[in-house]
N, C-alpha and C positions, 0 to 999 in steps of 0.2 A: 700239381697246381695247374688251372686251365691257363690258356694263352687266350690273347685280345679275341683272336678269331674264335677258340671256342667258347667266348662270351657270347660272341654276335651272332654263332649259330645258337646257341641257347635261348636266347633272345627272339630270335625270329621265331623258333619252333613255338614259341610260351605265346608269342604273338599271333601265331597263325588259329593256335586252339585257341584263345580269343577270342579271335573275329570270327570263329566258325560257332563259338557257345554262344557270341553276345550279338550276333548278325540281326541289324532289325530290320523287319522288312519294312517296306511303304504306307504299311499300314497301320494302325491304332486298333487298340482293344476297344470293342461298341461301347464299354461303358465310360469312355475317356470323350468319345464323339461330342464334340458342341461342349465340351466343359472349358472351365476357365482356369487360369490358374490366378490365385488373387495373389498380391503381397502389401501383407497391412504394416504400417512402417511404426514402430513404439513408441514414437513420438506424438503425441498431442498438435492438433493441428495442421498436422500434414495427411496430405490425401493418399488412400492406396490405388496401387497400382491392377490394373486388369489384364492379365492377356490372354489368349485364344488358345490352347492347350495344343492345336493341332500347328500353331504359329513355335511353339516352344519346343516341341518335340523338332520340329523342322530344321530350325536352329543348332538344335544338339547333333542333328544328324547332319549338318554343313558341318559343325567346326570338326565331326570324327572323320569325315570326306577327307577334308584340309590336313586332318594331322596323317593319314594315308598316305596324302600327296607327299608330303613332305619328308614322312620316312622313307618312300620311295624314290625322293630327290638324296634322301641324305645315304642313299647304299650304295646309288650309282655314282655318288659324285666321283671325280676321280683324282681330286688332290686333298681329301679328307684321310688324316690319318686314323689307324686302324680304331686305334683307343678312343680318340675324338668322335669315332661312328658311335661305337659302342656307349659312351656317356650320353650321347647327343639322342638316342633308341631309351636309355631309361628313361628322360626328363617325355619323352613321348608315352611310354610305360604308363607314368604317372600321371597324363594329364587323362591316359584312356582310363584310370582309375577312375579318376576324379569324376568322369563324365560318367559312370557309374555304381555311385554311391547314395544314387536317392532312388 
């Protein structure tokens, strides 16, 4: 059976080939350039929303910045118990999921 720390090494390694597969660079595919992203809301009556595709991508690529910082706050902390690393690196797991799913 593994122990907490060979969770956390597991964990980083699974993480590091991540950021190395899904690494985006500063830039947009041309055919993304000057597009919009619409959201038309099901409702009757109510207006949709516009925004600047290159504004959107911007945004995704702050909050994956922020959740970087934060697993790198949460390795070094230094009265974080081992298993609390470890659970606090999933809930991180899955939000790099989630930022990846469309």
């Amino acid at each position: 059976m593994l122990d907490e720390e060979d969770l956390r090494k597991i964990v980083q390694a699974v993480r590091a080939v991540l950021n190395a597969e899904q690494s985006v660079s500063g830039h947009i595919a041309e055919r993304w350039t000057g597009g919009q992203l619409v959201l038309k809301p099901g409702r009757a009556g109510t207006h949709e929303k516009t925004i600047p595709i290159e504004d959107f991508f911007r945004k995704i690529i702050a909050v994956r910045e922020r959740l970087r910082v934060l697993e790198q706050r949460i390795n070094s902390h230094p009265k974080l118990a081992d298993d609390d690393r470890v659970q606090l690196q999933e809930y991180i797991t899955r939000a790099y999921g989630s930022l990846t799913t469309f």
